[in-house]
N, C-alpha and C positions, 0 to 999 in steps of 0.2 A: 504494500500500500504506500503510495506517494501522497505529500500535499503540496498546492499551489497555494498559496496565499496571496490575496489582493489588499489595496490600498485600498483603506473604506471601506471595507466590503458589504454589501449591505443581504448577502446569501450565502448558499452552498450547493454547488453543483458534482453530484457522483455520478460519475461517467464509469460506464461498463462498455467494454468493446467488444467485437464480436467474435466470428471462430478462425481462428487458424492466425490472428495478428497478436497484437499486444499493445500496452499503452504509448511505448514510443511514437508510434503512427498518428496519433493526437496532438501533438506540440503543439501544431497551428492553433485549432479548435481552444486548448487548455492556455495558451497564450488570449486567444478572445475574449475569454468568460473572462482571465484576471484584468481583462482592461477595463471590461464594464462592471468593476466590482463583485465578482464573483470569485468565494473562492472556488476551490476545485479539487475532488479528493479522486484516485484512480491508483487502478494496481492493475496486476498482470491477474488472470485467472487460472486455475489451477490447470496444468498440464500444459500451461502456454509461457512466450514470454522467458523470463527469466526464473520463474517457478523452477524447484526441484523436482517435481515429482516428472513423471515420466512422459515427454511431451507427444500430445497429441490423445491422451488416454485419461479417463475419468471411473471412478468408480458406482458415481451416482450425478447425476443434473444436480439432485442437491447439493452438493459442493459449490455448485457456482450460487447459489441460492445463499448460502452459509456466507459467503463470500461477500456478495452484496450487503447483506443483513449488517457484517464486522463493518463494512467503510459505512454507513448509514450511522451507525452508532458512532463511530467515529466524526463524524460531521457535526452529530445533535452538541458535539463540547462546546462547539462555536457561538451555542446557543441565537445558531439566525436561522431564516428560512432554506429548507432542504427542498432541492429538486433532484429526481432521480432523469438519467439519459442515456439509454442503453440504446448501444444499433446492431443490427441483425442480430445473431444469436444472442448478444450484452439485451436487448431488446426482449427477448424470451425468457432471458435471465432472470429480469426486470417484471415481467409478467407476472410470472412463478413466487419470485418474491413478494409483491403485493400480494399475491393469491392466498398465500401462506406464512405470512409473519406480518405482523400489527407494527408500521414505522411511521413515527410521526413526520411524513412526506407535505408538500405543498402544493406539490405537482408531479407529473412523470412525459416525459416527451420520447416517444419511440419512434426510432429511425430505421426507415423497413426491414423491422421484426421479420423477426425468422418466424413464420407463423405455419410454412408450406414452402417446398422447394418447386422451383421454379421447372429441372429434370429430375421427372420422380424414378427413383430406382427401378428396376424391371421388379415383376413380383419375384421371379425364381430366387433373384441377390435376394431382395428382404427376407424369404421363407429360409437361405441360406444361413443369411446372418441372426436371427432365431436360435438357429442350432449353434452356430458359435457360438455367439454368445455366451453360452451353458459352459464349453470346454474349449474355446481359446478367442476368450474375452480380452487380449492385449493383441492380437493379430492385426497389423494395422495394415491399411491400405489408402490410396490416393484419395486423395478427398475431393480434387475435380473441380478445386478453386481455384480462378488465374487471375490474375492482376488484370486481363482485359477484359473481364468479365463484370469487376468490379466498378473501375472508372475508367472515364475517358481524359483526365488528368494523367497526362506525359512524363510532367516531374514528379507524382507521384507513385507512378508505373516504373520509372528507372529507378527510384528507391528500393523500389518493393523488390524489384530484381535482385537488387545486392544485399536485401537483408535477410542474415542468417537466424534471426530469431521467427523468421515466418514460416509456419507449420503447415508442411506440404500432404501429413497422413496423419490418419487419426484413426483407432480402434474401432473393435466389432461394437465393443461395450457402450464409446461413444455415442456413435451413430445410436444402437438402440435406445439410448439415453436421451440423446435429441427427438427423438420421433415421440417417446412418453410423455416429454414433457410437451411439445406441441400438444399432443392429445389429451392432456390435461390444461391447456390453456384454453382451449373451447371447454372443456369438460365441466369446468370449474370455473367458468366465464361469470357465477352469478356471485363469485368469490371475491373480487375484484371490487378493491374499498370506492367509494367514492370519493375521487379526489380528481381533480382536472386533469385530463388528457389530451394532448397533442400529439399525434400518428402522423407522420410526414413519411410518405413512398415515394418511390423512385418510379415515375412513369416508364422508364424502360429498364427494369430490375433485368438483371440477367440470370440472376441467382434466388431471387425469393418471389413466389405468384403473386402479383399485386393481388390479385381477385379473391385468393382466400385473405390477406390482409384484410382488402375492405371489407367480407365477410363479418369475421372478427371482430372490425369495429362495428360493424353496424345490427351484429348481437347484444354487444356491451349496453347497460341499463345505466348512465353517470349523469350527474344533474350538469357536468359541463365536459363536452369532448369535441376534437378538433377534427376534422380531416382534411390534411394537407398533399395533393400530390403533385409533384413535379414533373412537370411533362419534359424527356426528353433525358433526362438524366438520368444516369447509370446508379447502383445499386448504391455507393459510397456517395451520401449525398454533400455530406460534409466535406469531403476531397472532392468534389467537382469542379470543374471551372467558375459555376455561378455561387460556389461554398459560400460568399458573403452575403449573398442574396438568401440562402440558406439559415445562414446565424443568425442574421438579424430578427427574419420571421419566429424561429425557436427563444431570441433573446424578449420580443416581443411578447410571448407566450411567459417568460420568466415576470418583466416587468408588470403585467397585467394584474400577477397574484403576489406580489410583493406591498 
């Protein structure tokens, strides 16, 4: 777990990120929020990142849940307004957590949530991986994310090529992990505290179905929820070319409940 700290701060921004990166890839974004007075708490999440534990591999979704839950707590010391921002899977993260632990949040802004993959696995792989699962739950395989899938930012793309901390494969366990917890974020869709919501997708996701997205949101029961999408922009909304165009709308979303 890292903190930024701002001048004046007048919040607190915990940022979760998503699968196969780590917080590095943030700088931009975590330098934004501390301009406009936000601080900013972020860590790597388990199996990713700088984490010890064995990368790419989970033993439970809960872990990342657990995860969330410690920087949240960690923020309330600040004693100012807490906003939670999780994108793609940090996004699912985020979900689960609400769903399942009581955090005195202000808000939550989800950046296209992992709600549904965009290529669904053939069924024979999923009925496969089933059976792994049971007896070789650490077997990992390609995860089938590429940086041009993500965005259409260049300098962001040539980074992502030379960094050794980005997670090319992930477990049987993983993956079944990830599909639970999707399927318990509708499941338990009526779990889901009342707190304001902002859902910003990516009109040309390459990686997450906008359509079960807006599904999802527009199950949810909240007395205030957003739906934001971006036409034309790739999955990393925050790395895009119009990323400023991007913060502001989400910083707009902060200011409103401040």
């Amino acid at each position: 777990m890292h903190k930024w700290e701002a001048v004046n701060p007048k919040g607190v921004i915990v940022m979760v990120h998503g699968a196969a990166e780590h917080h590095g890839r943030y700088r931009w974004l975590i330098e934004m929020w501390r301009s406009v007075g936000m601080h900013v708490i972020m860590g790597d999440l388990p199996g990713q990142g700088l984490t010890t534990r064995r990368r790419g591999h989970i033993l439970s979704f809960d872990e990342y849940v657990y995860e969330v839950e410690e920087w949240v707590r960690e923020a309330q010391k600040y004693d100012l307004p807490i906003f939670l921002l999780g994108h793609s899977m940090g996004g699912l993260a985020v979900i689960r957590t609400l769903q399942t632990k009581n955090l005195p949040i202000w808000g939550a802004i989800l950046s296209s949530p992992c709600l549904g993959l965009k290529e669904q696995v053939p069924a024979y792989l999923d009925m496969l991986s089933k059976g792994l699962n049971k007896v070789m739950p650490n077997k990992l395989f390609d995860l089938g994310l590429t940086v041009e899938k993500a965005t259409r930012n260049q300098e962001v793309r040539d980074e992502d090529e030379n960094d050794s901390l980005y997670v090319t494969k992930v477990s049987v366990r993983w993956y079944r992990e990830l599909i639970q917890a999707v399927n318990l974020a509708f499941k338990d869709i009526d779990r889901l505290p009342d707190v304001p919501l902002l859902v910003m997708q990516a009109g040309e996701d390459k990686i997450i179905e906008k359509l079960i997205v807006r599904q999802w949101f527009d199950e949810i029961e909240l007395s205030e929820k957003i739906y934001k999408e971006w036409s034309q922009l790739y999955h990393e909304i925050f790395n895009e070319p119009e990323r400023e165009y991007v913060f502001t709308y989400a910083k707009s979303f902060v200011d409103l409940h401040i």
